[in-house]
C-alpha positions in Angstrom: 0.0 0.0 0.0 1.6 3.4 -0.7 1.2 6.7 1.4 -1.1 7.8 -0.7 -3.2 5.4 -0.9 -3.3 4.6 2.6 -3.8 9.5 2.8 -6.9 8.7 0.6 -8.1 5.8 2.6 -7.8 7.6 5.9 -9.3 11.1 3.8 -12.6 9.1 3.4 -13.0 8.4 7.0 -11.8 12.0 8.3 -15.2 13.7 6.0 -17.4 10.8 7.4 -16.5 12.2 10.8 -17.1 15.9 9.8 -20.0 15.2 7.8 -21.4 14.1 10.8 -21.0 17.2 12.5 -22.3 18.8 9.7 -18.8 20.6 8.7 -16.2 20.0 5.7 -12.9 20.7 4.6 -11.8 22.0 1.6 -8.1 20.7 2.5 -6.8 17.6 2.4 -3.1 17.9 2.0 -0.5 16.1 4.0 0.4 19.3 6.2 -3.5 19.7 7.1 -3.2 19.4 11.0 -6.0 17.2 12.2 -7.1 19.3 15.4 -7.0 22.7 16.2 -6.0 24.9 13.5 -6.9 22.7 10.6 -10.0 20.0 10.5 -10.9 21.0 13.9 -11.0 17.0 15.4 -12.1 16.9 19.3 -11.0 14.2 21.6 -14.3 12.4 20.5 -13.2 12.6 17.0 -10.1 11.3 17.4 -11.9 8.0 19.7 -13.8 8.0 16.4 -10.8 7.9 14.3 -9.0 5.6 16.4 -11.9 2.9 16.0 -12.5 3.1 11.7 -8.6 3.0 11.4 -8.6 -0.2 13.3 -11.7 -1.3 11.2 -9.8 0.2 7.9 -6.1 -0.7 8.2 -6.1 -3.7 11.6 -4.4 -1.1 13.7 -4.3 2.9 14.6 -1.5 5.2 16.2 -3.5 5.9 19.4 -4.1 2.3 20.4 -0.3 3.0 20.2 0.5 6.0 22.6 1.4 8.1 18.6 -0.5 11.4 18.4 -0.2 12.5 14.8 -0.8 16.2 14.1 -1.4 16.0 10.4 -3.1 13.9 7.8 0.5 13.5 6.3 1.7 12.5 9.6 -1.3 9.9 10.1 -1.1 8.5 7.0 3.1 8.2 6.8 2.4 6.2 10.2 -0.3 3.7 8.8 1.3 3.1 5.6 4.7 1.8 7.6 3.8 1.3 11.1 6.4 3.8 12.3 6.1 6.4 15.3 6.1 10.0 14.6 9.2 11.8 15.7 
């Protein structure tokens, strides 16, 4: 699986969560930060997250103690199971 594919995968679950908060994004570049400042995630977001990246992929950074702060950062860590530095 490449990056990218893995960025788009994870980009179809991030507007499932917003859409049903009613909000969007019209970014989705790797530098978008996931929380404050960029898609706006809350703690209950990320829970969200957490659980349709372990239904998606078999595994998610959180589960992990790795808080990524952008989509790029997310997605570099599910595509090679590596921790964010």
């Amino acid at each position: 699986m490449s990056q990218e594919n893995a960025q788009e995968r994870i980009i179809v679950l991030l507007r499932r969560i917003l859409e049903d908060k009613d909000k969007h994004s019209d970014r989705w570049d790797a530098g978008v930060a996931l929380h404050e400042g960029g898609l706006g995630l809350d703690s209950l977001d990320t829970a969200t997250l957490s659980v349709l990246l372990e239904r998606e992929f078999g595994r998610d950074p959180y589960t992990a103690g790795v808080f990524p702060g952008t989509l790029g950062e997310l997605s570099a860590y599910m595509e090679e199971k590596r921790p964010i530095a």
